[in-house]
N, C-alpha and C positions, 0 to 999 in steps of 0.2 A: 169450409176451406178447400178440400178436397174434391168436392162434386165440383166449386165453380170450375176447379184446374183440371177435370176428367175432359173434357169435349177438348178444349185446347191441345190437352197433351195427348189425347189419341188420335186426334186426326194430326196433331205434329210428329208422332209415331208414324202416320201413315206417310204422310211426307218427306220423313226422312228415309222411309225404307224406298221410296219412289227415285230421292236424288239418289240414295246411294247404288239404285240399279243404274241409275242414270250416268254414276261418276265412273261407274266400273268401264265403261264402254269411252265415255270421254277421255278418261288423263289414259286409257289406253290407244285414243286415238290421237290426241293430240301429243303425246307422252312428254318428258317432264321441260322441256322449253315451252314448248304451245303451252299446258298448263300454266307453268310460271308465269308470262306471258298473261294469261287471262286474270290469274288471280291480282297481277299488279295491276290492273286495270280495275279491277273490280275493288282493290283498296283505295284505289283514285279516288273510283267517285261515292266511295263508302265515307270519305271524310265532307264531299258536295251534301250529299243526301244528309248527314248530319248537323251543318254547319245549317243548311238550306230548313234543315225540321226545326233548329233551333230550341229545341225542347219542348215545342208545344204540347207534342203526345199529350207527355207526365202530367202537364199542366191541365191538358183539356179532360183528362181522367180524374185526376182529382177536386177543379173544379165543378165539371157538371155532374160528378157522383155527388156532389153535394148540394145543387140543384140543378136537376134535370132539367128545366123551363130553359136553362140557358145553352144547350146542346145546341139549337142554330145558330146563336150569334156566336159562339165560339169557334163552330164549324167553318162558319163562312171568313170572319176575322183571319182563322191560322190561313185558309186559302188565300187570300188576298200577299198576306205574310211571306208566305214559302215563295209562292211566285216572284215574288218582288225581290226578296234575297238570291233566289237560283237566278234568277234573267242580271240581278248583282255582279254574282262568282263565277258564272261558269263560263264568259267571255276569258275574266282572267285566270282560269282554272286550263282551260285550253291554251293562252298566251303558254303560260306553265310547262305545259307539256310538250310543246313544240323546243323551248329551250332545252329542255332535258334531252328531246330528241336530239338537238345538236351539241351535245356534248357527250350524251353515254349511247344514241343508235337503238332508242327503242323499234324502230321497225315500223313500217306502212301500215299493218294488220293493227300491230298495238293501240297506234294511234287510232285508226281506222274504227277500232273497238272501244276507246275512251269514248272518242265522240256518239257514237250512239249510245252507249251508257250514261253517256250525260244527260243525253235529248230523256233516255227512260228511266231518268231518276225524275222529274217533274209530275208524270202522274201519280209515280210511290207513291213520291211526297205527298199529294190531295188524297190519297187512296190512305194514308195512314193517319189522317187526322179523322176520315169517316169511321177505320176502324175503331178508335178510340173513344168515339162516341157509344159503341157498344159497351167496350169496356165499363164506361162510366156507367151504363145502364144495367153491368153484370148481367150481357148477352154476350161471352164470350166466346158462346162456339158460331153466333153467326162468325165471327170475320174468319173462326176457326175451319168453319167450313169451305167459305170461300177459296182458303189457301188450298186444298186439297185439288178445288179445278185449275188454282193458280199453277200448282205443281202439273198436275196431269198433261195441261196445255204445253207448260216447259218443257217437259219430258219431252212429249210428240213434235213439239215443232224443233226442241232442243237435237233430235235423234235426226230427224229429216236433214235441216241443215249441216250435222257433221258427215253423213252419206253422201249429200251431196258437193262432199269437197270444201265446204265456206268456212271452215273451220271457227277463227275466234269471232272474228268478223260476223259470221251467220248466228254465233250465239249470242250475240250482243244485240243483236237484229229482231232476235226472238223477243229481245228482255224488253225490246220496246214495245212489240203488237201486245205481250201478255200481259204489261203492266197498262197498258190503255183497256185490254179487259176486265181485270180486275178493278179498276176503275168504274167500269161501268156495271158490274152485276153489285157492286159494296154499296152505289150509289143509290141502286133500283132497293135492293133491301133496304138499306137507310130512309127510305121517303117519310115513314113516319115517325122517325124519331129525328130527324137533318131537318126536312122541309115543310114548307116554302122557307129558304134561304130568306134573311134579313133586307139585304142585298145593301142597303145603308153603312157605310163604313164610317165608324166613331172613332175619331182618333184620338180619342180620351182612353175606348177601350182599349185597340192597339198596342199602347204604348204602356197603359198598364200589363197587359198578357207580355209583352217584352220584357217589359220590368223584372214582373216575378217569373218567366224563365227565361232569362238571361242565365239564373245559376245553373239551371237546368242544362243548358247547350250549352255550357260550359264543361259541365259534368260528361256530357254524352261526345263532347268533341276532344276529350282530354281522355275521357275510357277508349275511345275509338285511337286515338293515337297510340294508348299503352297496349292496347293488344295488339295491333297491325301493322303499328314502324318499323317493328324487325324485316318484313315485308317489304319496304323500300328500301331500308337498309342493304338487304339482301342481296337484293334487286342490281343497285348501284354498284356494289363490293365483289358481290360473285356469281351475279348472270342469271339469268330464267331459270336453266335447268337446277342449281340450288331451291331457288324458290319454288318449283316444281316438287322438291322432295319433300320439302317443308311441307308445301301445302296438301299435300295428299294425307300426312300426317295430320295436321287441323282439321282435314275434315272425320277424323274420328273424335275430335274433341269438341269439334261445334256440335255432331251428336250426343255428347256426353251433357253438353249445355243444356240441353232440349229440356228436362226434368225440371231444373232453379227457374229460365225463364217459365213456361206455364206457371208454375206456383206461383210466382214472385206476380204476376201480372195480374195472376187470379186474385190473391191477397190483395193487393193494392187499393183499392176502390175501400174496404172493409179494412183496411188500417189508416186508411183517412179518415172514415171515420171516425174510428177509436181513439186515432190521435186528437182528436178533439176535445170527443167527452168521456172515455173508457180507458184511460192509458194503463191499470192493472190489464186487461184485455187485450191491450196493444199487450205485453209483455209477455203475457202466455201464446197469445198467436207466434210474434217472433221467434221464442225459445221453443216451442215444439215443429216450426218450422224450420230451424237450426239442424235440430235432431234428426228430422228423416233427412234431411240433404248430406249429413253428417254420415248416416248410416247405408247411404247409396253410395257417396262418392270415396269412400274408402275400396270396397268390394270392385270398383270399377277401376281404380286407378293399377290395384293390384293386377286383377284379371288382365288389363290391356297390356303392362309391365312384362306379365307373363309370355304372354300369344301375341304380342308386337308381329312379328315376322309375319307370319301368318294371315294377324290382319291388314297389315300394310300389303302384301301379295293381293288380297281378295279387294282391297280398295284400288290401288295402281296400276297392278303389274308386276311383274319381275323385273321391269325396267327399272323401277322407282325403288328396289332395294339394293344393299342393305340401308340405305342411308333413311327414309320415310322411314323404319323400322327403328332406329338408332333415336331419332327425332321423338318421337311419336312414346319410345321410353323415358326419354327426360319430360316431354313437355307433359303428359298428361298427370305427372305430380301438382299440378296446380291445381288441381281439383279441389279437395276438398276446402281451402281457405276460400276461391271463388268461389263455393258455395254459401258460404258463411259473407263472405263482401258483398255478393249480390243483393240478398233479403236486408244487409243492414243499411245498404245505399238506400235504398228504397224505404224502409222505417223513418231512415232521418227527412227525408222528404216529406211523407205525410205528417212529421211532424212539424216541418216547413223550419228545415235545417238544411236545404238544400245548398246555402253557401260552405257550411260545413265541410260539404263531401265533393265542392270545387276546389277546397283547399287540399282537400285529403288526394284528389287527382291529379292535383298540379305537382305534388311531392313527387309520387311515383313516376308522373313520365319522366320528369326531369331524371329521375332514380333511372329508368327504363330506356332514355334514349342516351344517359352518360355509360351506363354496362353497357349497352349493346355497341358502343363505337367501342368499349374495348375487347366484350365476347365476342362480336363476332369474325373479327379480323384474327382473332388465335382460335377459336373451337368451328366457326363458321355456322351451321346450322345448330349444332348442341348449342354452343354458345347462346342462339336467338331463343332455346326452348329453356337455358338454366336462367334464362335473366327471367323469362316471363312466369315463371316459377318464384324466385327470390320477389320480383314486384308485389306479389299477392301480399306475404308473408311486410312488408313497406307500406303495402296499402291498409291492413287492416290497424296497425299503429293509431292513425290520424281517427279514421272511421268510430275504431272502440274508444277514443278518448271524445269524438263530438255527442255519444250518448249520455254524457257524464250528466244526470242532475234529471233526465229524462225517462228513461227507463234502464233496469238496471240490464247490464250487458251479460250476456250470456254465459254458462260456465266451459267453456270450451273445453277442458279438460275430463271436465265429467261427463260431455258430452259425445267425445270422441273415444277416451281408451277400449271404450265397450267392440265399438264398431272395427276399431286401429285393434284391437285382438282379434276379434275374428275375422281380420282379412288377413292378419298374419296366419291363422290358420290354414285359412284357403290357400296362400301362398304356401303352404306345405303340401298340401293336398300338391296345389300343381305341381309342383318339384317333383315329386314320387311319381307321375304317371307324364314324365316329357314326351312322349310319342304316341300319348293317346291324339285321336281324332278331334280336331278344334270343339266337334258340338259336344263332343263328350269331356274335354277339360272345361267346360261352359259350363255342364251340367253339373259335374264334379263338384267344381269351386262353388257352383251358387248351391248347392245340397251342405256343404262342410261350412261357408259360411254362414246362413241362416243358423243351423244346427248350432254351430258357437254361439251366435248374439241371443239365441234364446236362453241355452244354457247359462250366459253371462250374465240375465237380469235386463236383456236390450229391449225385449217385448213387454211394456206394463201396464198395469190396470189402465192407465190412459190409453194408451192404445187398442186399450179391448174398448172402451169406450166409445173411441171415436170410427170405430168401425161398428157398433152396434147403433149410433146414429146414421150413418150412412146408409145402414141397411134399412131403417125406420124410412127412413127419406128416400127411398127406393131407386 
């Protein structure tokens, strides 16, 4: 479980240390309207790119991890698919935008920046149906690799265009030429597991692969609304630079994500299976993957609660505080339940309960988008970071109740007090030493936390276990 998520999650280590040299320079240049600004673009066509993927990914992952022979005709099928729904939406996805123009004054740039964002969500899209053919194959770190040139490229051409003035415009600019490269090295790698493409389009298959992820893109366009609407909300009610503060905050929390997605995608392929024919199997992977995300995302949530200020300065600016700092301490409470909703989304899946966790999505936006018309017009950004907090805690409701008769659901209680004490310690620790030096309250906290969860009983003979397999397997 581990080893398949080591390549993933360290070149997404390496990738996030890349953007985040990268955002230091941008929300400083563009500061918090330009930001805003881009990010509301980038949620735009974050719901195209979804609507457009339709859930194939999931599909084509757990399909062809279950027979690999079918990697082409799936491959070539979602291609034909994606296209055909984006050349659908995104005439009227642009219609869209223009109206909005004339009624709230997004700006020349902004628009200027949807539309190329649109044009470079079309290769994504092709580029992450190839990835997922790896996945199915449990070659994760090919596509893992790939992102790290993906990243590199963004950086360099990302840095170029903001020196030379083009600001959101020239980064949207970027995201087309990088996403037609990545396109073409995922391609050249994939030749013997993709090609020869089928090239015969079955509209028997088609419409089956629609069928069964229909729940899928439901699920992915419903998640995608419950974290990001605050974002248009925002947007509409209190202007860029809001969105600005907010988002410099998220992007400490899409790093804090980095950990569940690797796992969660690594597992995947290997809890399809199980849900097949191992479902004891399935139930110990789940709940010891429970566990360590349990035991990260307490220590993190704490540590970030702590040193807010600090790390909202080292992401932004000084421009961007206090309020990213203020933000960035409500919102990143949603940790640990998002760790626990993301692995169980994904269980009910390979267990092919995927309408399950469309119903369980549809509750909370409707939960997510009726709070935020009333948080955020009285708290304004806290408001947007206490609702997406309270959702988690709505969303796991539906989620633990569609495992019912399947596998037994996790013990959350027993699984967290161990970890939820010793971050309370660590959160003493920091209290005693406010004026140390960022790396050394880092250090501090993660010396006093570990030290607690050992002491508690949190390290146990399973875990010496699965690190003495690991080391077996070099």
């Amino acid at each position: 479980m581990l080893r398949n998520a080591a390549a993933p999650l360290a070149t997404q280590l390496l990738n996030k240390a890349l953007d985040a040299g990268f955002a230091l320079v941008m929300l400083r240049m563009l500061g918090p309207a330009g930001a805003g600004s881009y990010a509301f673009a980038g949620v735009v066509v974050l719901y195209l790119e979804t609507a457009a993927g339709f859930g194939l990914d999931t599909l084509i992952t757990r399909d062809v991890a279950r027979d690999l022979t079918q990697g082409p005709r799936y491959l070539w099928h979602a291609v034909v698919l994606r296209t055909l729904i984006w050349a659908t939406l995104a005439p009227l996805l642009w219609l869209g935008l223009l109206a909005w123009d004339g009624l709230a004054a997004l700006g020349a740039d902004t628009l200027a920046a949807c539309g190329l964002l649109i044009l470079a969500a079309l290769p994504a899209l092709w580029a992450g149906a190839v990835s997922r053919l790896f996945y199915a194959h449990e070659r994760m770190e090919v596509p893992a690799l790939v992102t790290v040139q993906t990243t590199v490229t963004k950086v360099a051409l990302g840095l170029a265009a903001l020196v030379a003035g083009l600001g959101i415009v020239g980064l949207a600019g970027v995201a087309v030429v990088n996403n037609l490269l990545t396109l073409a090295v995922l391609g050249f790698l994939a030749r013997r597991v993709a090609f020869p493409l089928p090239i015969v389009f079955q509209p028997s298959l088609a419409r089956r692969m629609l069928v069964e992820a229909f729940p899928l893109f439901c699920n992915n366009l419903l998640a995608a609304a419950f974290f990001r609407v605050d974002v248009l909300l925002l947007q509409a009610w209190q202007g860029a630079a809001v969105v600005g503060w907010y988002t410099a905050a998220y992007k400490v929390v899409d790093a804090a994500l980095l950990l569940p997605s690797s796992l969660t995608l690594a597992l995947f392929p290997a809890m399809a299976r199980q849900a097949a024919s191992a479902r004891d199997a399935l139930e110990r992977t789940y709940h010891l993957a429970v566990r360590y995300l349990l035991a990260l995302a307490f220590p993190l949530a704490v540590g970030t609660t702590a040193l807010a200020e600090p790390i909202a300065a080292l992401v932004g600016g000084r421009a961007f505080l206090p309020h990213s700092a203020l933000a960035l301490q409500w919102l990143i409470w949603f940790l640990p339940l998002s760790y626990v909703n993301g692995v169980t989304q994904y269980v009910l899946i390979a267990l092919g309960r995927q309408r399950s966790v469309t119903v369980a999505f549809l509750i909370v936006v409707l939960f997510n988008v009726a709070a935020n018309a009333v948080a955020i017009p009285l708290l304004s950004y806290r408001g947007a970071a206490l609702v997406t907090v309270l959702s988690e805690v709505v969303l796991l409701l539906p989620l633990a109740h569609a495992l019912r008769d399947a596998v037994a659901r996790p013990p959350l209680w027993t699984l967290s007090w161990r970890p939820s004490a010793a971050a309370l310690v660590m959160a003493g620790v920091l209290a005693a030493v406010p004026q140390a030096p960022g790396i050394v309250a880092v250090a501090l906290g993660a010396l006093a936390y570990s030290t607690a969860y050992v002491v508690l009983g949190g390290w146990t003979a399973e875990d010496r276990r699965v690190v003495a397999n690991l080391r077996k397997r070099g």
